[in-house]
C-alpha positions in Angstrom: 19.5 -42.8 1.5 19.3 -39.5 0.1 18.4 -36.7 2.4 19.6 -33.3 3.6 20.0 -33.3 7.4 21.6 -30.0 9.3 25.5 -30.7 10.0 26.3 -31.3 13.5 28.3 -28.4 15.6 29.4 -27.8 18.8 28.9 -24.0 18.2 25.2 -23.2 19.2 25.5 -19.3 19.0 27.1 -19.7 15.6 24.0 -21.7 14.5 21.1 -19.3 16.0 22.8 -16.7 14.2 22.9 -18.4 10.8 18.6 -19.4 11.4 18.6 -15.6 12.2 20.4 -14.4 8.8 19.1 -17.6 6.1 15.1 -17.0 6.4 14.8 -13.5 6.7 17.1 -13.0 3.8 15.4 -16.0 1.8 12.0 -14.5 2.6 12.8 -10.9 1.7 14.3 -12.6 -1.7 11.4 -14.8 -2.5 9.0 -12.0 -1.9 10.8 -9.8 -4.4 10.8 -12.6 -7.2 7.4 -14.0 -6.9 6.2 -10.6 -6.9 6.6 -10.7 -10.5 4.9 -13.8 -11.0 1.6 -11.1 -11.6 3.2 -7.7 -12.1 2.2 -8.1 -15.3 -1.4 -8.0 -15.3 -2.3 -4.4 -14.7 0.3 -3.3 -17.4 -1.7 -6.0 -20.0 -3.7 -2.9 -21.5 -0.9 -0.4 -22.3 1.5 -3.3 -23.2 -1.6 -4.2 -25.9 -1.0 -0.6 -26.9 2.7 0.3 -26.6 3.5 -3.5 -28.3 0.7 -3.5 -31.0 -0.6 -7.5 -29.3 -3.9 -8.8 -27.6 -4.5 -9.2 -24.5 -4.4 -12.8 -25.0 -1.3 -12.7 -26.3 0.0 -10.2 -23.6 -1.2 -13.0 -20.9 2.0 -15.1 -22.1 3.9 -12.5 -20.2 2.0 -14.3 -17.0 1.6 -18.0 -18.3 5.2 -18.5 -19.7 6.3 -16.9 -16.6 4.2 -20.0 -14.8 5.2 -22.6 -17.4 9.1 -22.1 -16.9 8.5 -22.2 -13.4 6.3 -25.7 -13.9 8.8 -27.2 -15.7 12.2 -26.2 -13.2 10.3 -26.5 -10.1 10.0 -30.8 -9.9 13.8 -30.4 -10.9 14.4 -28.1 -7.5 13.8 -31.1 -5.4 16.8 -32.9 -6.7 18.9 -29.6 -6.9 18.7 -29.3 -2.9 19.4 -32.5 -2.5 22.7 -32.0 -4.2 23.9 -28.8 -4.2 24.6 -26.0 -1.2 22.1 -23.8 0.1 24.6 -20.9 -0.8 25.2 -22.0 -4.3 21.7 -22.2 -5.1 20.5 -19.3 -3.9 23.2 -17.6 -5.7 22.1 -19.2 -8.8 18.1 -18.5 -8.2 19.4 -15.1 -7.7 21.8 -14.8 -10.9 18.9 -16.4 -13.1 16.5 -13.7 -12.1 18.9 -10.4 -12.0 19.6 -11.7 -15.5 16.2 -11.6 -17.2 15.1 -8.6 -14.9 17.5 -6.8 -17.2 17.0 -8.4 -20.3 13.2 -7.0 -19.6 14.2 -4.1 -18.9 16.3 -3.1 -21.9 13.6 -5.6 -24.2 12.7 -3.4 -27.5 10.1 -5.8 -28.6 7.4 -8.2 -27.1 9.7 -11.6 -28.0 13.2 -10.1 -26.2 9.9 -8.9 -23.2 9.0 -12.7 -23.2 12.4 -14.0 -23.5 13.6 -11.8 -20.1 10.7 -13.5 -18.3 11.5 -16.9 -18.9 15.2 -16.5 -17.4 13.6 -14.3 -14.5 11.2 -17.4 -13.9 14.3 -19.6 -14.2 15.7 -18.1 -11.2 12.0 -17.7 -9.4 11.3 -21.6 -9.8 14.2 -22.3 -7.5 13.7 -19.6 -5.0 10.0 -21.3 -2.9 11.1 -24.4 -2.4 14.5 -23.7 -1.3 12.7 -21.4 1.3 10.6 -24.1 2.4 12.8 -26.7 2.9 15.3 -24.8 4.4 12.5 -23.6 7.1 11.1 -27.3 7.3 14.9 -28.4 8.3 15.7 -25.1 10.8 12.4 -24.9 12.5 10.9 -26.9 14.9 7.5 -28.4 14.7 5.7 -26.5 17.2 7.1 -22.5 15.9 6.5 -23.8 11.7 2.9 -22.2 11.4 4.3 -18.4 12.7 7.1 -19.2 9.7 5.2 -20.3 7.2 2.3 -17.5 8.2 5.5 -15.3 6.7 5.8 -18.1 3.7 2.4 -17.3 3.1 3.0 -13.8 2.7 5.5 -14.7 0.0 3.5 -17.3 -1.6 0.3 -15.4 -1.7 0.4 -11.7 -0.7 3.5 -10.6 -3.1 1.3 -12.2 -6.2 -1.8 -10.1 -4.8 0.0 -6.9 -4.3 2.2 -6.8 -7.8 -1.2 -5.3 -9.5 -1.0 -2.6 -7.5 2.6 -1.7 -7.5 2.2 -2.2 -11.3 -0.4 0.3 -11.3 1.3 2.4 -9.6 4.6 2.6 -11.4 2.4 2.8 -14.9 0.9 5.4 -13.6 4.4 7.9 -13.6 6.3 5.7 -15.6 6.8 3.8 -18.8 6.6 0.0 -18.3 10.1 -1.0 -18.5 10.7 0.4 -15.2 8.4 -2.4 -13.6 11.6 -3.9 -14.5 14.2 -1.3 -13.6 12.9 -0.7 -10.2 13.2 -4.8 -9.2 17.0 -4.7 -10.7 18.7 -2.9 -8.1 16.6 -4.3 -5.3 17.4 -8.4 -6.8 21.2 -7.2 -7.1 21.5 -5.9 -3.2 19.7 -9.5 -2.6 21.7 -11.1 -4.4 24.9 -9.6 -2.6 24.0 -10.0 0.8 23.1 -13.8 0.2 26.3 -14.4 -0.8 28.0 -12.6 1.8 25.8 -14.0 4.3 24.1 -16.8 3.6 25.4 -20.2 5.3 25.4 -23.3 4.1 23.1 -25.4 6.7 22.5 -28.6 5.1 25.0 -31.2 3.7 24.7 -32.3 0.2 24.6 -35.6 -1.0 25.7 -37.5 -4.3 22.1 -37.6 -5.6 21.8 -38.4 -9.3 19.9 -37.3 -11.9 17.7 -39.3 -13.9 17.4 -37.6 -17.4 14.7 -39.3 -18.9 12.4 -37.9 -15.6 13.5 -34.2 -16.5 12.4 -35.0 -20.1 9.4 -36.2 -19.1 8.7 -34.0 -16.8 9.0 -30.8 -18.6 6.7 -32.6 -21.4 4.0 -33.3 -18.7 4.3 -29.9 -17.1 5.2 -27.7 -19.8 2.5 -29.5 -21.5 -0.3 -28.9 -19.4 0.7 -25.3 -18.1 1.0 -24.3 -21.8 -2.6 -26.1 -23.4 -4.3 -24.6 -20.1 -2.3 -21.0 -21.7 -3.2 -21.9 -25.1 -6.9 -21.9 -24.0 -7.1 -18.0 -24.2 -5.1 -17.4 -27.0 -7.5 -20.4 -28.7 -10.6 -18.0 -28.0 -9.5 -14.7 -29.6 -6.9 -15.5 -32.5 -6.2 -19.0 -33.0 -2.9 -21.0 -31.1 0.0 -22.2 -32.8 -0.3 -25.8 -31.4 -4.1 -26.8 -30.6 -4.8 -26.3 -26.3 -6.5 -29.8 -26.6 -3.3 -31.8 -28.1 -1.0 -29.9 -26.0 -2.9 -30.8 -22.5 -3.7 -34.3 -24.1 0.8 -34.3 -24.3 1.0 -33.4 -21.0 -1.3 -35.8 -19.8 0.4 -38.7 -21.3 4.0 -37.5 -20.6 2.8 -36.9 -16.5 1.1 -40.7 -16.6 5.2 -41.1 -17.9 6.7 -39.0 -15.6 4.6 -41.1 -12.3 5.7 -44.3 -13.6 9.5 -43.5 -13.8 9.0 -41.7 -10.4 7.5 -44.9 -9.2 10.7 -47.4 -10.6 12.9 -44.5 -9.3 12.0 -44.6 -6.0 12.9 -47.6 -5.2 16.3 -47.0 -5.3 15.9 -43.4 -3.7 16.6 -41.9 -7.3 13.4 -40.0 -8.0 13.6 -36.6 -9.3 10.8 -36.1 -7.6 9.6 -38.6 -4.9 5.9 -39.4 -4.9 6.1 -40.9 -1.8 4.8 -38.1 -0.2 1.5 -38.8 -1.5 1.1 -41.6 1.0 0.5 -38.6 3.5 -3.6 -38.7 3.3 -3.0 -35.2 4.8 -0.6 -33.9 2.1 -2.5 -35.1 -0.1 -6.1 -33.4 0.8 -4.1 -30.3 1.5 -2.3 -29.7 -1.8 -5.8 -30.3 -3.5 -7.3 -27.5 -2.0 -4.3 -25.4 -2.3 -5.0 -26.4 -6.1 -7.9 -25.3 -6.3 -6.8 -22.0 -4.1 -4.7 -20.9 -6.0 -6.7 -21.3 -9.5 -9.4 -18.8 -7.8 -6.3 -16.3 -7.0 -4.4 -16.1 -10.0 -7.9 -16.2 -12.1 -9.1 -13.4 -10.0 -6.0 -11.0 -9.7 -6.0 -11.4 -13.9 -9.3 -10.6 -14.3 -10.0 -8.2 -11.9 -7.6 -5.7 -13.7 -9.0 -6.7 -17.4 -12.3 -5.8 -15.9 -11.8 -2.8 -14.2 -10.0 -1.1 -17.5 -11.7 -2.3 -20.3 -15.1 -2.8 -18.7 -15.3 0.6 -15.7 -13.1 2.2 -17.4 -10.2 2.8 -15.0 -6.8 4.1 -15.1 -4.0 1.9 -13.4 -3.9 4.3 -10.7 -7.1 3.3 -9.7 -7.2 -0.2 -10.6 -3.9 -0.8 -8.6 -5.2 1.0 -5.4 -8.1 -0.8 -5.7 -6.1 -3.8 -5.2 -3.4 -3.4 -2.9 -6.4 -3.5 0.8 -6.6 -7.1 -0.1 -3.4 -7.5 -0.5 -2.2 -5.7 2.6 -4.7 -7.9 4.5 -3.7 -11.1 3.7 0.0 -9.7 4.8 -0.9 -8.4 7.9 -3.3 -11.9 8.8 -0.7 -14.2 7.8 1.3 -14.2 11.0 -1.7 -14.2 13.2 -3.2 -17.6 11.4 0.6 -19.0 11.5 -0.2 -18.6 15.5 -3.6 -19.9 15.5 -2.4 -23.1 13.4 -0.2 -23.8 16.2 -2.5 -23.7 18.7 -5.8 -25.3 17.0 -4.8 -26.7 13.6 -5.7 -26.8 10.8 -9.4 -27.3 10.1 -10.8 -24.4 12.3 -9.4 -21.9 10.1 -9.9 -23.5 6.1 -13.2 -23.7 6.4 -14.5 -20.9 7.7 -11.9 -19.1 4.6 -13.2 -21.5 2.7 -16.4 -20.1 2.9 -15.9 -16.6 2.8 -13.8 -17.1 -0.5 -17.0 -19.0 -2.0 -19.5 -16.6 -0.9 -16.8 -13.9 -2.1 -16.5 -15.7 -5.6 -20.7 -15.9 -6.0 -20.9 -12.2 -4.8 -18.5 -11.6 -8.0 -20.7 -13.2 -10.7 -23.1 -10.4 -10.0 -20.3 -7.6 -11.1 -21.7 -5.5 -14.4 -21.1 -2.2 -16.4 -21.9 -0.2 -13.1 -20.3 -1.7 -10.2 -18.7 0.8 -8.0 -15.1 0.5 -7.1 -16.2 0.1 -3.6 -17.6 -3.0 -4.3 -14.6 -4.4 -6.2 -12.3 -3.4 -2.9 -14.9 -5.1 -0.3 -15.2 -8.0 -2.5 -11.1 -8.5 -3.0 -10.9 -7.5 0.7 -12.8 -10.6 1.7 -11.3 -13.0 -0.8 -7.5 -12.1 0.9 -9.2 -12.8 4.3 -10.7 -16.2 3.0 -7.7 -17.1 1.1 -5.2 -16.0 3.9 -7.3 -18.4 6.7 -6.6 -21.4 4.4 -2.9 -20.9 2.2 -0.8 -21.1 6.1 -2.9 -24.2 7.2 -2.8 -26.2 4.8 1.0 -25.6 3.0 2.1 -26.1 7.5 0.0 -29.2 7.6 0.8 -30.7 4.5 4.5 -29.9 4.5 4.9 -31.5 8.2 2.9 -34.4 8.1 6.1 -35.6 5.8 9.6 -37.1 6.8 12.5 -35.1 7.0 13.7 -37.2 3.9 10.6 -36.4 2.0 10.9 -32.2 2.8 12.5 -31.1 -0.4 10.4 -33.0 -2.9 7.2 -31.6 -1.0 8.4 -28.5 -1.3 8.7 -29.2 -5.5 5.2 -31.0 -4.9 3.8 -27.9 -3.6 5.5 -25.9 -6.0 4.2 -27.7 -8.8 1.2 -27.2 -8.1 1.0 -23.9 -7.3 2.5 -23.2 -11.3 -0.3 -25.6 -13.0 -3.2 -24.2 -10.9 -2.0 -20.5 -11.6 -1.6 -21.2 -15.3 -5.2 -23.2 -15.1 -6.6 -20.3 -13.5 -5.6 -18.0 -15.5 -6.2 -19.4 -18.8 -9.5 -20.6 -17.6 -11.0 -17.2 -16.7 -9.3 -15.4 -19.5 -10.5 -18.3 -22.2 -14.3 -18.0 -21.0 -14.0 -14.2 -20.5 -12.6 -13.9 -24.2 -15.3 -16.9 -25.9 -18.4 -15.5 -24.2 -17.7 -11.9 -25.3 -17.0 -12.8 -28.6 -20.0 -14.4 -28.8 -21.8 -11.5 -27.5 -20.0 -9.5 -30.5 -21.1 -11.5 -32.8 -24.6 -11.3 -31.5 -24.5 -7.7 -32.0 -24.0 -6.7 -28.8 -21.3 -3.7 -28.0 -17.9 -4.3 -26.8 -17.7 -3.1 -23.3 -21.5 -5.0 -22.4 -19.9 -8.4 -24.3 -16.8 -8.1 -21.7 -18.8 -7.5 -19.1 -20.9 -10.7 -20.0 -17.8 -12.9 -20.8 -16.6 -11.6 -17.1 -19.4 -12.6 -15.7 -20.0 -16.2 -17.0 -15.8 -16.8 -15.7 -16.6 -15.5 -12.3 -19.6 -18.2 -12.0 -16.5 -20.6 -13.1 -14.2 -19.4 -9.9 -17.3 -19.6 -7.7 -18.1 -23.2 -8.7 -14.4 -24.6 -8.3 -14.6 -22.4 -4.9 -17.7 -24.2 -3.7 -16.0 -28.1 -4.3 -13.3 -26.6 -2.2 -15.4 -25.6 0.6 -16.8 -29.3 1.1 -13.7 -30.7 0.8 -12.1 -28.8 3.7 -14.1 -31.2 6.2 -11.7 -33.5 5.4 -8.8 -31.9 6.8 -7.2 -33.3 9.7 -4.2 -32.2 12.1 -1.6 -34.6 11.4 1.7 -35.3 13.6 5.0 -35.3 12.0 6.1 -38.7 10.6 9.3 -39.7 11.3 
């Protein structure tokens, strides 16, 4: 049966010390790639300028970024099934090193968009390696304090790259969002493979190439119609959203199919199996619909603050960074708590905040004060931070050990397609209502405004399904 399982050795000392070097270097790693899942966003308006493209196009920086990632991530599960931890890491590592430079010397928008798809090459493989490596080093009772510091990664370094992006625009020219990462990816890169020990034995795992094929069309498809959506709204898309999602669609009802024959035989790329877990199940829903609130907020949020307020990067990046410094410092403390009450205590309280949060946002106009916008992304972070550890700890463990690598691609996965949705979704009403409006007559900045505020009452109403499904949510025990 194919699994990973930690080798045997006499040498305890020798294997405290390696749990000691792999996840704090994996964690400091992840944080610095996923961080430029949404660096981009702030540095939409100037790269509209500098580049001579819309905003809509711009957002391809973001959603190809979350498309590559779509399509590598259900691959990862079968990578770590085959492959060392050191020689994938080292890989993930390469991958994005690579395509941070390529960005960073990029003289056009394509080479710009080209750079991000190898850096997301490398990003794709980088969560779930953490998470199954955690899942196989750390006991049951200590995984919500761990993956309270996952959460950090998965969640806080996407809400804080606005703000360092606003920051750096605001003293430097855009490339060096790119030029500051390089040297901190390569010293990452170096000290994994000094460092890093392989603690998990690989198998002879096989790879099914019609699944990858499939897979990439189901993923890729959806992730890039969701995408399209926006670019459909201002200017018109190369391939229409509604045939590309309609694609993906029929490729993923493909994909589950093969998965299902697969499995059988324990040759899944990506074993659905762990959707037998009621509790994996409910959890990665909400973390669906999570993360579609997140990523269509922190896109948003800097669109509106620029083009609508009338903000510098400065200020739209500062304004961002509380929330995001929040959900960092909370994450440990609701690992703790999840260890000690569970899960369903802390979702839906944060369930409710982030819906009452989302509402309070449909009511943002041509005059809100940046006050408002901090207190409002302050209490989104706590929301969001009281449900991301909970439910990514309880849907991970209620798995077997067998199962931990393709949940971590599950989770993954999903995290990609809701981002992209999210995304798309807010920019593609944003952009139809306010062209609309223009048409109508009205001006430009009171049409954004109203486009902004019809795509907020979108987030609030996803937000508000996700509050009543949270009393779902059970502690489950590990399955063996």
């Amino acid at each position: 049966m194919t699994r990973h399982t930690p080798p045997t050795t006499t040498d305890e000392g020798a294997e405290q010390r390696a749990t000691r070097l792999v996840i704090p270097l994996l964690l400091v790693s992840a944080f610095v790639v996923i961080l430029n899942e949404t660096i981009m966003g702030v540095a939409l308006p100037a790269l509209s300028r500098d580049l001579g493209i819309s905003v809509s196009t711009g957002q391809w920086l973001t959603s190809a970024f979350m498309l590559v990632m779509a399509v590598v991530i259900p691959i990862t599960g079968f990578l770590l099934q085959r492959f060392h931890l050191r020689q994938v890491f080292i890989t993930a590592m390469t991958l994005f090193s690579l395509g941070t430079l390529i960005c960073f010397l990029a003289p056009n928008f394509t080479v710009l968009l080209l750079g991000r798809i190898v850096q997301a090459s490398g990003t794709a493989i980088m969560m779930p390696l953490l998470m199954t490596t955690v899942l196989n080093m750390v006991p049951n009772d200590r995984r919500g304090r761990v993956m309270g510091n996952i959460s950090i990664v998965i969640a806080v370094a996407p809400a804080v790259g606005p703000t360092l992006s606003g920051l750096i625009l605001n003293m430097l020219d855009w490339r060096w969002l790119f030029g500051l990462v390089l040297p901190i990816a390569l010293v990452g890169l170096s000290l994994g493979a000094i460092f890093i020990r392989n603690i998990t034995e690989p198998t002879t795992a096989r790879v099914d190439v019609l699944s990858i094929i499939l897979s990439a069309f189901a993923f890729g498809g959806l992730v890039y119609g969701f995408s399209s959506l926006g670019k459909a709204a201002d200017a018109g898309a190369g391939i229409p959203p509604a045939l590309a999602i309609g694609v993906g669609v029929v490729a993923l009802a493909l994909f589950v199919w093969r998965q299902l024959r697969l499995q059988r035989e324990d040759r899944a790329l990506l074993d659905l199996r762990v959707f037998e877990s009621r509790q994996f199940t409910i959890s990665i829903s909400l973390v669906l619909a999570s993360f579609m609130a997140l990523f269509g907020v922190i896109i948003l949020l800097p669109v509106y603050m620029q083009n609508v307020l009338g903000h510098d990067t400065l200020a739209t990046g500062l304004a961002m960074l509380p929330g995001g410094l929040v959900m960092g410092l909370l994450a440990p403390i609701v690992g703790r708590l999840y260890d000690r009450f569970g899960p369903r205590p802390l979702v839906t309280p944060g369930a409710a905040v982030v819906t009452l949060v989302m509402w309070s946002m449909t009511t943002f106009d041509t005059e809100t004060t940046i006050a408002s916008i901090v207190t409002a992304h302050v209490f989104l972070s706590i929301g969001l931070g009281f449900m991301f550890t909970p439910l990514l700890t309880g849907a991970l463990g209620s798995l077997p050990q067998r199962l931990y690598s393709y949940g971590s691609a599950v989770v993954g996965t999903v995290q990609q397609v809701a981002g992209a949705a999210g995304t798309a979704a807010f920019i593609a009403v944003m952009t139809a209502v306010a062209t609309s409006h223009v048409e109508g007559g009205m001006g430009a900045v009171a049409a954004e405004a109203g486009g902004i505020h019809v795509a907020f009452i979108l987030g609030a109403a996803i937000t508000t399904l996700a509050f009543f499904a949270t009393f779902l949510v059970r502690r489950s025990e590990p399955a063996e």
